[in-house]
N, C-alpha and C positions, 0 to 999 in steps of 0.2 A: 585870773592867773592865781594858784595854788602860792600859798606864803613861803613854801619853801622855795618857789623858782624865783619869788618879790628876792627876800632876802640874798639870797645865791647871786644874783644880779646886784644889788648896793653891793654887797661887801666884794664882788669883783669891780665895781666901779670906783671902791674907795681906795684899793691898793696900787699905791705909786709905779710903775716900773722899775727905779732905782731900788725902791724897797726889797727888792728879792733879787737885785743883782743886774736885771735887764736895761739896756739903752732908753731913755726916754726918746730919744728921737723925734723928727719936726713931722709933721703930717697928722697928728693923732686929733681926731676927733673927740675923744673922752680922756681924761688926765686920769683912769683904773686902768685894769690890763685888759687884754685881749683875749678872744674867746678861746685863739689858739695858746697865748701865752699860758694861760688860765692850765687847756688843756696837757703843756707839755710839763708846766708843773707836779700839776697830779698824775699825770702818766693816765691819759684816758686820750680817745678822739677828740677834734674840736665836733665830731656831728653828735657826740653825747653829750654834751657841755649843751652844744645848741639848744638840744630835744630836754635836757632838765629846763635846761630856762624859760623852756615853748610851754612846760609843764607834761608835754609827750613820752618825755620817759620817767616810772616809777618805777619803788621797792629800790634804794641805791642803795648799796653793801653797807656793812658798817664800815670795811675796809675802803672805799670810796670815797665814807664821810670823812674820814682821820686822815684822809690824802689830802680833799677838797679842805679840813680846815688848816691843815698846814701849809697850803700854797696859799690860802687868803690871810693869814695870820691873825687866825681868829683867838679871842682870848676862850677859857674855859670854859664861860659862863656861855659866849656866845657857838661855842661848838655841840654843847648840850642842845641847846636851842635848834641848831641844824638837824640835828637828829632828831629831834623832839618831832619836827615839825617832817621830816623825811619819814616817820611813824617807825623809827628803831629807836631803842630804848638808849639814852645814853653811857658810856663806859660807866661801870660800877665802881663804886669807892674800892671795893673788895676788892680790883684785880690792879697791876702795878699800871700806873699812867705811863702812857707813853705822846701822850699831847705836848706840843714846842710851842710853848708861849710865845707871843710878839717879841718880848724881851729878851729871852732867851736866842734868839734869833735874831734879835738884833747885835747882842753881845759877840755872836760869834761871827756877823758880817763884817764889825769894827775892830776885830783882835787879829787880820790877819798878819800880823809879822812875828807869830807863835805860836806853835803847832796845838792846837786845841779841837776838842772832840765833845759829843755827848752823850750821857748814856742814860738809861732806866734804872730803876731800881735791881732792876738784876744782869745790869752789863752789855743789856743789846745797844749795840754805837747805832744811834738815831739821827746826827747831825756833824757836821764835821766840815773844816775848813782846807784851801788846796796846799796849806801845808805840813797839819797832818797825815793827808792820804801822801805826799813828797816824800815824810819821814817813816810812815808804817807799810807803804803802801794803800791802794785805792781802797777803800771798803767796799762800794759801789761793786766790786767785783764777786760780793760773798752774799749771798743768800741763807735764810735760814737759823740753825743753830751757829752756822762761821762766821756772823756778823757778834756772835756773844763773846765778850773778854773772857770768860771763867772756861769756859768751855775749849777755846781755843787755848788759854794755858793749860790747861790740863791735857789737854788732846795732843796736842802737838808740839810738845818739848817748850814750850815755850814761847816759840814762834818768832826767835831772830832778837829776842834780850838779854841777856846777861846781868844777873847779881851777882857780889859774893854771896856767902854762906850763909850769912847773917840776912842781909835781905828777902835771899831768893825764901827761907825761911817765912817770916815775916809776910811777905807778899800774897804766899800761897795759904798761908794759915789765915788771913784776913778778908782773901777770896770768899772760901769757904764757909766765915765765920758770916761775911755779913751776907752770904744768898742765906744763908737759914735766916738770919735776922728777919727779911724781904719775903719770905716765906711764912713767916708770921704774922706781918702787916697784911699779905694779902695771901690768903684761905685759898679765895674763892679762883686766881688765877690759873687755869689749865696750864698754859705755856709754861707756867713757872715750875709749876708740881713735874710736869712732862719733865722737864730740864734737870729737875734734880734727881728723878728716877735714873733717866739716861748716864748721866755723869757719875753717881753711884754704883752703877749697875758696871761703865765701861773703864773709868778711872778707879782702882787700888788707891791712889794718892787721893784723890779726892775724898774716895771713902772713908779712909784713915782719919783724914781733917773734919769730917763731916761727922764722925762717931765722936769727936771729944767733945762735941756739944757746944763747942767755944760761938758765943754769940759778940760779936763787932764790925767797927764800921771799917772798911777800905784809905787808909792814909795816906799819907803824902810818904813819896820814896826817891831816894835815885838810881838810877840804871843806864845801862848801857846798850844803845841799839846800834845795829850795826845797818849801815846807810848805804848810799849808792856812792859819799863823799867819805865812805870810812868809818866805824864806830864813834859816835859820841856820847857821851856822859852827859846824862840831862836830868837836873830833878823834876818832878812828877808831882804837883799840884791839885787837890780832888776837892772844888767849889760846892756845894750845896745847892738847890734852887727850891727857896721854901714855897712849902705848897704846891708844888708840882712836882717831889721827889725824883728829880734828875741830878746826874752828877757832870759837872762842866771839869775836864779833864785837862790842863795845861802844860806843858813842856817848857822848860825853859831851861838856859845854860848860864854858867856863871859869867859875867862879862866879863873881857876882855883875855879868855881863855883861850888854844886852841879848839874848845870846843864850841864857843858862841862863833868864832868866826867860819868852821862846816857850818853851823846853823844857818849863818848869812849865806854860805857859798850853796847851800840845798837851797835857802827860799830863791834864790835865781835859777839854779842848774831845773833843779823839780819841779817848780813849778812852768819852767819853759817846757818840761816835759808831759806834764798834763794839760795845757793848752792846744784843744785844736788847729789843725791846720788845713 
């Protein structure tokens, strides 16, 4: 058996069920996941999951590999190694990471009673919890360039926020400021380059902000979204995640406001509304 079906096989045999959200359940044979579990994580068949592990099927995408090590929550070191060993080269320093450390995913399984999010270095939301998607709506629902924050402010008025003057200000000039920053870290990123051609090309305001050269990071703000419980007022928290260059995006309201208490009344109403029935 080929090292990469070895390894592909431990690191699904090491990942708990509860670790990625699923029932552990009585009957299990192996305390890792399952082949279908495995599969519905990464979004693939369980008979290609099978056929990797038989060693039957090669050449897996790099997109497969970045699926496969987020549903196994492999560290960085060991997702190089998947590829390594799948005979694709692994992501280049040169382009923006979009790898979800174990941590990083752990951080956001245990914060759910505050809307929190993640992004790349240039705004594409990669991870996210069901009260998030309660307060901004689903992501899950956007492909593409509409999963990008910068793009979607620019594009689309905004997209259901409200600053005053001063903020909305502030907000959009720091957008701006820090994709070029993120464009400098990484050259060699196509996606990135693509993205700031387009938004140049189709946003005036962007191009405006993007000609002053202003180089910065994205801060912390507050704003006003308007909800399915009403507008609330939330400041806007933007964490750091060193050496993986993600930014962990939090919401929260002031206590004891009318506004923390929509927050309580969305994480019940919204999230009974994004639960399956």
């Amino acid at each position: 058996m080929s090292e990469f079906a070895n390894v592909l096989r431990s690191w699904r045999d090491r990942v708990r069920p509860e670790e990625v959200g699923l029932p552990a359940g009585p009957g299990r044979r192996t305390p890792g996941l399952r082949r279908e579990e495995l599969a519905a994580l990464a979004q693939v068949s369980v008979d290609y999951i099978v056929r990797l592990e038989q060693g039957r099927a090669t050449n897996p995408s790099p997109q497969l590999l970045a699926s496969l090590a987020t549903a196994l929550r492999l560290t960085a070191e060991e997702r190089d190694h998947l590829c390594r060993v799948a005979g694709v080269a692994p992501p280049s320093r040169q382009v923006v990471p979009r790898h979800i450390t174990p941590g990083v995913q752990r951080l956001v399984d245990r914060l759910g009673d505050v809307p929190l999010a993640v992004f790349t270095a240039t705004h594409d939301i990669v991870l996210w919890n069901d009260l998030w998607a309660a307060l901004n709506g689903d992501p899950s629902r956007y492909v593409g360039l509409e999963r990008n924050l910068v793009w979607r402010h620019f594009m689309h008025a905004h997209d259901g926020v409200e600053w005053d003057a001063e903020h909305q200000e502030e907000f959009s000039s720091d957008l701006a400021a820090d994709l070029r920053q993120a464009s400098g870290r990484y050259p060699a990123d196509r996606e990135l380059a693509e993205l700031v051609v387009r938004l140049r090309r189709e946003s005036p305001e962007f191009e405006r902000r993007w000609d002053t050269g202003r180089i910065a990071e994205h801060r912390a703000s507050r704003k006003h979204v308007h909800t399915p419980v009403g507008p609330i007022e939330i400041d806007c928290d933007v964490l750091t995640v060193p050496g993986g260059d993600l930014r962990i995006v939090v919401y929260t309201a002031v206590p004891g406001t009318e506004d923390a208490a929509k927050l309580d009344l969305l994480r019940v109403t919204g999230l009974q509304e994004l639960t399956p029935r």
